[in-house]
C-alpha positions as a Markdown table, in Angstrom:
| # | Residue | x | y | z |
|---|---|---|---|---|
| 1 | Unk | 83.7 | 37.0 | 80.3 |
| 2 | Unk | 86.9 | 37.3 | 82.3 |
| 3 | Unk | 85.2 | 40.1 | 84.4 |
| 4 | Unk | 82.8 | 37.6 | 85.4 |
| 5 | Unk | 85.2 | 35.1 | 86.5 |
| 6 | Unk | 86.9 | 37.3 | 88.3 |
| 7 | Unk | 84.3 | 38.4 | 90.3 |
| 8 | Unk | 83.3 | 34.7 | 90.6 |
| 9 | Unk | 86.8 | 33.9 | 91.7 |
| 10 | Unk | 86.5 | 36.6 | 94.6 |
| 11 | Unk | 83.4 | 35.6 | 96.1 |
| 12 | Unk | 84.7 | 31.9 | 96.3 |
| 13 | Unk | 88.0 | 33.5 | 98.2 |
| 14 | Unk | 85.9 | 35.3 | 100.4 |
| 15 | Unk | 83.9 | 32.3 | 101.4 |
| 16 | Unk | 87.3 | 30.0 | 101.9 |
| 17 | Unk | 88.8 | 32.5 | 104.2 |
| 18 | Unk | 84.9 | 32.6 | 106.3 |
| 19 | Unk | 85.5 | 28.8 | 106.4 |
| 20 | Unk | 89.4 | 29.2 | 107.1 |
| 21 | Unk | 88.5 | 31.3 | 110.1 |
| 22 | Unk | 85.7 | 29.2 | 111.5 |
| 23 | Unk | 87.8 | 25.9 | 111.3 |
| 24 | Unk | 90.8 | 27.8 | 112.8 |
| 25 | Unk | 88.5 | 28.9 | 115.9 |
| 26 | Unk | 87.0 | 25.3 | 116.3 |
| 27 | Unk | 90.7 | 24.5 | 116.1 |
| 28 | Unk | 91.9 | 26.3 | 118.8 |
| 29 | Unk | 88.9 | 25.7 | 120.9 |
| 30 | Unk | 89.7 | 21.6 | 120.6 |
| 31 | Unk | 93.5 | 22.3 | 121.8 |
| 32 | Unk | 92.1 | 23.9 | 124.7 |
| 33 | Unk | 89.5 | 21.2 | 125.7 |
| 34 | Unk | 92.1 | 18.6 | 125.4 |
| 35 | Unk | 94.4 | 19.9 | 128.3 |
| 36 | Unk | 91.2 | 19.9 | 130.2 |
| 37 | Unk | 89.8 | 16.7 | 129.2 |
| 38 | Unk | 93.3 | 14.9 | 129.9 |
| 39 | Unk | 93.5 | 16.7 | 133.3 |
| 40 | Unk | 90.4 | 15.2 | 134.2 |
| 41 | Unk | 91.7 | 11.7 | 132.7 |
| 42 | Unk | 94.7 | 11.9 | 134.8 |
| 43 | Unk | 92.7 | 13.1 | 138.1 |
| 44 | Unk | 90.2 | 9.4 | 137.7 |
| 45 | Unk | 93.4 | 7.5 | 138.3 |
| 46 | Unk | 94.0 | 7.8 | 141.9 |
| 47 | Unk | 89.5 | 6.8 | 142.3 |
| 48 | Unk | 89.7 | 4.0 | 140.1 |
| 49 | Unk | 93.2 | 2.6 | 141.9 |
| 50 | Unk | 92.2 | 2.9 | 145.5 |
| 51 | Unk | 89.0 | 1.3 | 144.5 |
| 52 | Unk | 91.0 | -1.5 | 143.4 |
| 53 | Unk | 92.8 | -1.9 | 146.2 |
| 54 | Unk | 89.7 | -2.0 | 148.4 |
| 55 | Unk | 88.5 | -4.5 | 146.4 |
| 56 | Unk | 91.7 | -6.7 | 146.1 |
| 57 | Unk | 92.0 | -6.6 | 150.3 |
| 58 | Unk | 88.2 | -7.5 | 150.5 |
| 59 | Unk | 88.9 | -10.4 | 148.3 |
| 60 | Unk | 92.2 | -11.6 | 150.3 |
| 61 | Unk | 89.8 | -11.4 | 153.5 |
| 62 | Unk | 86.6 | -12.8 | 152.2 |
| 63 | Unk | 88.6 | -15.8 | 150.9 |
| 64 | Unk | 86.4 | -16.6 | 147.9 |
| 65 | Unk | 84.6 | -14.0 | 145.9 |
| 66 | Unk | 80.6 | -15.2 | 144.4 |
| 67 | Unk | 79.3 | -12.1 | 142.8 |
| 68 | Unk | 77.0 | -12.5 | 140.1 |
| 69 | Unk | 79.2 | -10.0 | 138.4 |
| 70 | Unk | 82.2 | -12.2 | 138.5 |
| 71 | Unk | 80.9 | -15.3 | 137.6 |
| 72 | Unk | 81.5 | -16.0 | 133.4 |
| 73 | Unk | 78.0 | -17.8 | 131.7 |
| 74 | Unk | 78.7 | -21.2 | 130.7 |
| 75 | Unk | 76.7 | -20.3 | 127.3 |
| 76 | Unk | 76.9 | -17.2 | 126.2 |
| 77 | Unk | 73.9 | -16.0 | 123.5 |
| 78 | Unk | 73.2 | -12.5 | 124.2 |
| 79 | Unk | 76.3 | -9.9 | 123.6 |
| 80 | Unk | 75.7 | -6.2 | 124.5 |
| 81 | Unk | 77.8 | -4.1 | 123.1 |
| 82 | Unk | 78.3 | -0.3 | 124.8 |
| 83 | Unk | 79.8 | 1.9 | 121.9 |
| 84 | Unk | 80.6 | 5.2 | 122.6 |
| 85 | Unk | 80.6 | 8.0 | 120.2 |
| 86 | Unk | 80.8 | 12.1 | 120.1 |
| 87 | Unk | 77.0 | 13.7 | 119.7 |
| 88 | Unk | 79.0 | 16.3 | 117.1 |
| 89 | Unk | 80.9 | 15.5 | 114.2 |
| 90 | Unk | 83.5 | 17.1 | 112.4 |
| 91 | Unk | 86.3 | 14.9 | 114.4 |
| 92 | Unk | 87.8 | 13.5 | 111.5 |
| 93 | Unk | 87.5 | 9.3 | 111.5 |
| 94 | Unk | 86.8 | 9.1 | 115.1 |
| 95 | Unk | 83.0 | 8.0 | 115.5 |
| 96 | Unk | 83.9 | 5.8 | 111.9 |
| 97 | Unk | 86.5 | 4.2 | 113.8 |
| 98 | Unk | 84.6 | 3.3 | 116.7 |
| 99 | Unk | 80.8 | 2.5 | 115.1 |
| 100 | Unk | 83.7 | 0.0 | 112.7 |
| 101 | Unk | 85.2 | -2.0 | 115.5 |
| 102 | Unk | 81.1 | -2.2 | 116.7 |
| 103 | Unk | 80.0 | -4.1 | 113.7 |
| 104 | Unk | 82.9 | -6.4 | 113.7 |
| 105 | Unk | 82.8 | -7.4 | 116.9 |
| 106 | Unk | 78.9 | -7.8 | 116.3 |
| 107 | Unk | 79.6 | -9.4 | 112.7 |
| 108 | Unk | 82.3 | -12.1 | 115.1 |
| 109 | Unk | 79.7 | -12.8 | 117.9 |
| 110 | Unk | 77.3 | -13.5 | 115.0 |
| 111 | Unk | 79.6 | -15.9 | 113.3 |
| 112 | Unk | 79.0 | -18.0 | 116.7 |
| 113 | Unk | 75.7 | -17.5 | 116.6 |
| 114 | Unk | 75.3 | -14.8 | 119.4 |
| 115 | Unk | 72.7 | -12.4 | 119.6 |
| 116 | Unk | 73.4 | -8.9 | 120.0 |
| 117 | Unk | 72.1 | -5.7 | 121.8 |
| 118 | Unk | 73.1 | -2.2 | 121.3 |
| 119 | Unk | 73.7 | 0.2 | 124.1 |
| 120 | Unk | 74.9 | 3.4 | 122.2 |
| 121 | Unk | 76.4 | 6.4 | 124.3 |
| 122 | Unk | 76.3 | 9.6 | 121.4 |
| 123 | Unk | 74.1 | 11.1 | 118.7 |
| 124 | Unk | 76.2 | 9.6 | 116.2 |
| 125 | Unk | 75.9 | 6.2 | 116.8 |
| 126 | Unk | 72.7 | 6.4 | 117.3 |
| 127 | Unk | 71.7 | 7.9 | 114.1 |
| 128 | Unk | 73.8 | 5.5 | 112.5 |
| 129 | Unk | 72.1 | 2.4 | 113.6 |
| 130 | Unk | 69.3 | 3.9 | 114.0 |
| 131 | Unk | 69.6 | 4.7 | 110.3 |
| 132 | Unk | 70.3 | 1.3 | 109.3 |
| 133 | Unk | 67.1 | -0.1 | 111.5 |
| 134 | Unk | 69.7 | -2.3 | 113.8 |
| 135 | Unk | 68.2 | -3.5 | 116.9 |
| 136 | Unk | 68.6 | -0.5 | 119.8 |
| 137 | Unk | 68.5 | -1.1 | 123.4 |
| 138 | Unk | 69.3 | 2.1 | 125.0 |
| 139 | Unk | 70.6 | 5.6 | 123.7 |
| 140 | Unk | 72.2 | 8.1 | 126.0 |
| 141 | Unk | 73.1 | 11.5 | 124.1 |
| 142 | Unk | 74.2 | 15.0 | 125.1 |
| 143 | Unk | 77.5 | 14.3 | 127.0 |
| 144 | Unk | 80.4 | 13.1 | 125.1 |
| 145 | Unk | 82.5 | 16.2 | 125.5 |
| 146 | Unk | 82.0 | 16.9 | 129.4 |
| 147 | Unk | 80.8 | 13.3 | 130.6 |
| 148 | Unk | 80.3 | 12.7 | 134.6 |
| 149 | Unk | 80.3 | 10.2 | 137.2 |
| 150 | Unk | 76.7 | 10.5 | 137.2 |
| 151 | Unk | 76.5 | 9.6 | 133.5 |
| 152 | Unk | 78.6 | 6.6 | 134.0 |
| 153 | Unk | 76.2 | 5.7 | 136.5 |
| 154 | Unk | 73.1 | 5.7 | 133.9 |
| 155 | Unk | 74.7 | 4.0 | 131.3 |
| 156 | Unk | 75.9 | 0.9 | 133.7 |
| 157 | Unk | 72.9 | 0.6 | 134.9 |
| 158 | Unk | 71.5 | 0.4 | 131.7 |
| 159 | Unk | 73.8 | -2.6 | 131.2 |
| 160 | Unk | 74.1 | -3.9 | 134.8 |
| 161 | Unk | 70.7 | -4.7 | 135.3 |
| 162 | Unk | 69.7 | -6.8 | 132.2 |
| 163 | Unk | 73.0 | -8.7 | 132.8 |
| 164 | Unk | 72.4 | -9.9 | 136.5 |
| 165 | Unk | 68.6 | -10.9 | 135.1 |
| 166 | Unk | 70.0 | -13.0 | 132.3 |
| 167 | Unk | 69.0 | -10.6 | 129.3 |
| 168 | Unk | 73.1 | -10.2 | 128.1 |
| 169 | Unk | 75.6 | -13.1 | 128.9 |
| 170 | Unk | 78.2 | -11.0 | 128.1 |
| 171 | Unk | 79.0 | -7.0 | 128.0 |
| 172 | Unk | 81.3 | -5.1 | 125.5 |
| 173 | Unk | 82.7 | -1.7 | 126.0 |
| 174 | Unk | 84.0 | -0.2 | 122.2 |
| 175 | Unk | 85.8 | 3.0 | 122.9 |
| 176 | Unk | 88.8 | 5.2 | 122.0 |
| 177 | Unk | 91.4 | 4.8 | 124.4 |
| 178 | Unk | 93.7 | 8.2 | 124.8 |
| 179 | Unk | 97.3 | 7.6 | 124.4 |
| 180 | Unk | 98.2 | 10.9 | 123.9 |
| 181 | Unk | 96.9 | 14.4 | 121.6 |
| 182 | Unk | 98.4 | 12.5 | 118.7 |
| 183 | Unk | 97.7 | 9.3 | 119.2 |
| 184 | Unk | 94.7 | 7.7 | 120.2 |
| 185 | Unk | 93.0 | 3.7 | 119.5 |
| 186 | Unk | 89.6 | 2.3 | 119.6 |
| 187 | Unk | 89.7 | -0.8 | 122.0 |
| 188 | Unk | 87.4 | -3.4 | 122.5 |
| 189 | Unk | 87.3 | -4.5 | 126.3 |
| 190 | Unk | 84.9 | -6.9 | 128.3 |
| 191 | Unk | 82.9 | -5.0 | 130.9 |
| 192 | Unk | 80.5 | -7.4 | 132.4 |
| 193 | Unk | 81.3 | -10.0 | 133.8 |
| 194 | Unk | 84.7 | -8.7 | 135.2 |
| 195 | Unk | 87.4 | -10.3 | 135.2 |
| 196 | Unk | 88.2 | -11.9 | 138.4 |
| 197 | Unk | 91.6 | -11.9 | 138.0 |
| 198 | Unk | 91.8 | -8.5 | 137.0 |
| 199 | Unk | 89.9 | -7.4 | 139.6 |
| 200 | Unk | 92.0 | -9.4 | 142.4 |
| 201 | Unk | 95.0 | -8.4 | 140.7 |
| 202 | Unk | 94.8 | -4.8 | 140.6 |
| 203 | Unk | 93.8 | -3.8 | 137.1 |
| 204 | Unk | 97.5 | -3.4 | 136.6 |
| 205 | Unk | 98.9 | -2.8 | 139.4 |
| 206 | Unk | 101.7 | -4.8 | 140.2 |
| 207 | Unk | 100.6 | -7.7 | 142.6 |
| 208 | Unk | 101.5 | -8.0 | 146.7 |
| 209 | Unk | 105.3 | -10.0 | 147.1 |
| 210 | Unk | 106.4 | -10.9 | 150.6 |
| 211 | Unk | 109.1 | -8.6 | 151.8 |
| 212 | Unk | 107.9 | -5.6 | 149.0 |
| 213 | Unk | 106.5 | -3.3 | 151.9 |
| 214 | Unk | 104.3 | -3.9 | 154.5 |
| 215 | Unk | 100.4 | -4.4 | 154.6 |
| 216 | Unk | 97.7 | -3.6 | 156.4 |
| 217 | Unk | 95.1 | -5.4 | 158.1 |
| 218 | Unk | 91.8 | -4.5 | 158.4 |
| 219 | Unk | 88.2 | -5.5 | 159.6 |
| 220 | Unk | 85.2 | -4.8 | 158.0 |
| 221 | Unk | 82.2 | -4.8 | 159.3 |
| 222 | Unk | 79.5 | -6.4 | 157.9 |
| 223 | Unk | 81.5 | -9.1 | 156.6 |
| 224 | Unk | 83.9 | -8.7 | 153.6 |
| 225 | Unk | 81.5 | -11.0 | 151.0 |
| 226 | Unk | 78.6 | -8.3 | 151.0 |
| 227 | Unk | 80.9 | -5.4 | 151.2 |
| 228 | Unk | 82.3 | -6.6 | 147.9 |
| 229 | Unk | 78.9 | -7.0 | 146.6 |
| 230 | Unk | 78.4 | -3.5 | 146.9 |
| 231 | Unk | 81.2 | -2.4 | 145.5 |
| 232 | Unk | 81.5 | -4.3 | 142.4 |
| 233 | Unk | 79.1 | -2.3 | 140.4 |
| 234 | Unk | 81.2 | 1.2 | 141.8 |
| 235 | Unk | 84.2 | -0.7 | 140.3 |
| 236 | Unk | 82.1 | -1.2 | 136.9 |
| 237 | Unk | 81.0 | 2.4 | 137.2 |
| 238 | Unk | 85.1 | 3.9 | 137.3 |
| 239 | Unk | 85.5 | 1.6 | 134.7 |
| 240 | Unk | 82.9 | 3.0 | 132.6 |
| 241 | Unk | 83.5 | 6.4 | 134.0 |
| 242 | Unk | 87.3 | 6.0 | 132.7 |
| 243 | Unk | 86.1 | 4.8 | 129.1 |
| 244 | Unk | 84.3 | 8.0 | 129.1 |
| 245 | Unk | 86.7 | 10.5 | 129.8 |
| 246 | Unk | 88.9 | 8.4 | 127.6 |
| 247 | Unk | 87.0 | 9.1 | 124.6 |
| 248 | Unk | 86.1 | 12.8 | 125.5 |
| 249 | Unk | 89.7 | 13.3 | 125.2 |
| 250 | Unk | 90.1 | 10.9 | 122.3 |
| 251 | Unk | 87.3 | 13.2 | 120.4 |
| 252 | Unk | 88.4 | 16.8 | 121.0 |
| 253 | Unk | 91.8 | 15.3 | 119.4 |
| 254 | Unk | 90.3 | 13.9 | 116.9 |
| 255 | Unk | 88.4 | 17.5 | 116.4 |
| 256 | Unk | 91.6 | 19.1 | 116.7 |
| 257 | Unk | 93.3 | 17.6 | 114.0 |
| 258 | Unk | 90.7 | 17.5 | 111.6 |
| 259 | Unk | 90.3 | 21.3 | 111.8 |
| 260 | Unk | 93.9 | 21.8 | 111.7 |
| 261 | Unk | 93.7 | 19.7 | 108.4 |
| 262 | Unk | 90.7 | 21.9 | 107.1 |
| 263 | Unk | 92.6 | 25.1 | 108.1 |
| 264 | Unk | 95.6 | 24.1 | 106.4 |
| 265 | Unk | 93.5 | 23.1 | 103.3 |
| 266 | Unk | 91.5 | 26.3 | 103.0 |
| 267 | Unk | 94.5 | 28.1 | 103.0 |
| 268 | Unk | 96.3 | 25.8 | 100.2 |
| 269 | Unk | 93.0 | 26.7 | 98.3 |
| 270 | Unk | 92.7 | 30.6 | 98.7 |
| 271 | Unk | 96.3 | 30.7 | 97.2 |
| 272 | Unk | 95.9 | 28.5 | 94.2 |
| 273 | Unk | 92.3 | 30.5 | 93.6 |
| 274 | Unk | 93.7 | 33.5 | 93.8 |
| 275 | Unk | 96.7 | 32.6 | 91.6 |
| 276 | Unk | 94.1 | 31.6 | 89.3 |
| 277 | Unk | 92.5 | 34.9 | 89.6 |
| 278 | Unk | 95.7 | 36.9 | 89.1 |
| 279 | Unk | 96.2 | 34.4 | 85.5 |
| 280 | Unk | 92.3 | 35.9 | 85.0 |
| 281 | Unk | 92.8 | 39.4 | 85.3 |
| 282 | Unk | 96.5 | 39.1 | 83.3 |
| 283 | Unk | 94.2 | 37.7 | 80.1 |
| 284 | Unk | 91.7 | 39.9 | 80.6 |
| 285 | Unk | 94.4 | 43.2 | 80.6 |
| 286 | Unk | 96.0 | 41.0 | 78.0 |
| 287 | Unk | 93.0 | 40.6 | 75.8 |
| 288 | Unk | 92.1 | 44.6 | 76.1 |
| 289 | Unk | 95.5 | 45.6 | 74.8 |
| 290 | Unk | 95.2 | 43.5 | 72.2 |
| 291 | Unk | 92.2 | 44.7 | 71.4 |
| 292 | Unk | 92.9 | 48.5 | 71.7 |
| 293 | Unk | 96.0 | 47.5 | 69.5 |
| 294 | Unk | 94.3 | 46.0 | 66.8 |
| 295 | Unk | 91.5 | 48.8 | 66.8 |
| 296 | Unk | 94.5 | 51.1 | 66.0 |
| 297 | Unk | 95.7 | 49.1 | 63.2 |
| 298 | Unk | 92.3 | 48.4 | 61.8 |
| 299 | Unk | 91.9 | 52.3 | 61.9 |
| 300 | Unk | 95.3 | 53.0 | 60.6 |
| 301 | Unk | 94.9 | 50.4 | 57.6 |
| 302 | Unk | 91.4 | 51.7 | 56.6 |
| 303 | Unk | 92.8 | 55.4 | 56.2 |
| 304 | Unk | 95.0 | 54.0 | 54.2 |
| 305 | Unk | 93.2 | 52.5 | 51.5 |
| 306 | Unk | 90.7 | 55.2 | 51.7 |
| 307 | Unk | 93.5 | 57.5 | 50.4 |
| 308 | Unk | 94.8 | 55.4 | 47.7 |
| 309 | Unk | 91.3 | 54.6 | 46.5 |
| 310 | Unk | 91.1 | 58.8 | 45.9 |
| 311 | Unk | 94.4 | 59.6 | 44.4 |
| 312 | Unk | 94.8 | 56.4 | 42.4 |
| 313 | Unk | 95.0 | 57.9 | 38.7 |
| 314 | Unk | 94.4 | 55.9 | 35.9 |
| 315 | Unk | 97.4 | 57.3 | 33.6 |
| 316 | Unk | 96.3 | 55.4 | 30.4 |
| 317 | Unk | 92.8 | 57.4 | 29.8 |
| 318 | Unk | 93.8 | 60.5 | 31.5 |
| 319 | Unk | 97.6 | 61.2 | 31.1 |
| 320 | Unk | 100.2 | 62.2 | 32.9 |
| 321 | Unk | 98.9 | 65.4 | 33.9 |
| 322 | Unk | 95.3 | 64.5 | 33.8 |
| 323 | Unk | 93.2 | 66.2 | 36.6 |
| 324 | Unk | 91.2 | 64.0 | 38.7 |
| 325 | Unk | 88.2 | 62.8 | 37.6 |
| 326 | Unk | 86.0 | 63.7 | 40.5 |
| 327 | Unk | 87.4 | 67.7 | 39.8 |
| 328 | Unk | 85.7 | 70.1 | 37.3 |
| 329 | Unk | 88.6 | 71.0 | 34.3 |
| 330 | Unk | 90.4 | 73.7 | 34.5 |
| 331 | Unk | 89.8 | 76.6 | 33.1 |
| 332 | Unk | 90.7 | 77.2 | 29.1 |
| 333 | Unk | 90.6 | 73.3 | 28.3 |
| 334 | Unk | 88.1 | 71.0 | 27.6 |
């Protein structure tokens, strides 16, 4: 029985320390992806701020601004909501967070009576609503660990279109914003319509003083009001584009941490199994000696009694001198 569990025990440690190794590779592999996938976070800036500039001078020379994509619905009825996931799992809470902050925002919108529309960017939050038979405008899979400008692209105009014909009133971006490789947050951010003052503001940047540096002046050609028509959507696009690399990074943290976690547990485990394996094989040894030990006694006590069984005499029918009973008399007496 304790041979048995012992041989139990060490095929479950051997399988740990398969695991141990696999999450330690996966590990390292997410630590190196990160430095990546933060460079390329970092090299987006400088697009998405000089494409805000461009627009903020176009503004300040247009005078007024009339995009459809910056004008707010008076009603709003029809909320698309772009979440994006990872296609692979294994990333701790991270697509849990994000497909979370989804349905409340869609449980909110509901509370006001708003129709909703999914437009889900990963394999996993697709199979999740999918799963759960909610209402799926458009999937785009197969890029949420190297995403592109090209894929930004797809998924705004997946969005861009219905919301210019009516279809959505209002668009939602649901992402994981990266802070840094321990600390990342799901957000939940307007995308369409944009915000005007955002946009003529600078997305953050601090605004234009007198006397804080001096400004160009420039002339455009065709006229500032259909230059910034064309270049709203690009703005959406870097937008969208940024939310992407934002959550690429966000997920090989994620992945990074989690397999830390499993790396660290495995370990925890192979010691306390084989701890448990060294008690095994001590009762086992234990058990043996024992054993062996009371064999010997056994043997020693029966040898024993077998000899007092054969000399015991029975001095009241035979005498003191009497010969055994199992012995033919001696000669000359009978």
């Amino acid at each position: 029985m304790a041979g048995g569990q012992e041989r139990i025990l060490k095929r479950r440690i051997a399988s740990v320390n398969a695991t141990k190794k696999i999450t330690r590779a996966m590990e390292l592999i997410a630590g190196s992806r990160i430095v990546k996938a933060q460079a390329r976070v970092h090299a987006a800036v400088p697009y998405s701020e000089q494409i805000t500039e461009v627009v903020r001078d176009l503004a300040a020379a247009g005078g007024t601004v009339e995009s459809p994509l910056l004008q707010p619905r008076a009603e709003i009825k029809r909320v698309a909501h772009v979440v994006l996931t990872a296609d692979r799992g294994l990333c701790g809470g991270y697509n849990s967070a994000v497909i979370r902050a989804a349905e409340g925002s869609m449980k909110e919108n509901a509370e006001q009576g708003r129709d909703y529309a999914l437009v889900v960017v990963g394999r996993k939050a697709e199979g999740y609503f999918r799963y759960r038979n909610f209402r799926i405008h458009s999937t785009f899979t197969g890029f949420s660990d190297q995403p592109s400008y090209d894929d930004a692209r797809r998924v705004a105009r997946a969005v861009e279109a219905p919301f210019l014909a009516g279809e959505f009133d209002l668009v939602e971006l649901i992402y994981t914003r990266f802070v840094s490789a321990g600390t990342q947050e799901v957000v939940v951010r307007p995308l369409m319509p944009l915000d005007r003052e955002l946009v003529l503001g600078g997305d953050g940047l601090p605004d234009r003083v007198d006397g804080g540096g001096p400004s160009a002046t420039y002339e455009f050609e065709p006229s500032p009001e259909s230059i910034l028509t064309q270049l709203l959507p690009r703005y959406a696009e870097a937008r969208l584009y940024a939310a992407l690399l934002n959550a690429a990074a966000s997920e090989h943290a994620a992945r990074q941490r989690a397999m830390k976690a499993a790396t660290d547990n495995a370990e925890d485990l192979i010691v306390r199994l084989t701890r448990v394996m060294n008690r095994a094989r001590q009762d086992a040894i234990t058990t043996e000696i024992m054993e062996i030990v009371g064999g010997a006694e056994a043997l020693r006590q029966g040898h024993d009694r077998g000899d007092a069984d054969v000399f015991t005499l029975d001095e009241s029918r035979y005498g003191h001198h009497a010969h055994r009973p199992d012995q033919p008399a001696a000669p000359g007496r009978r």
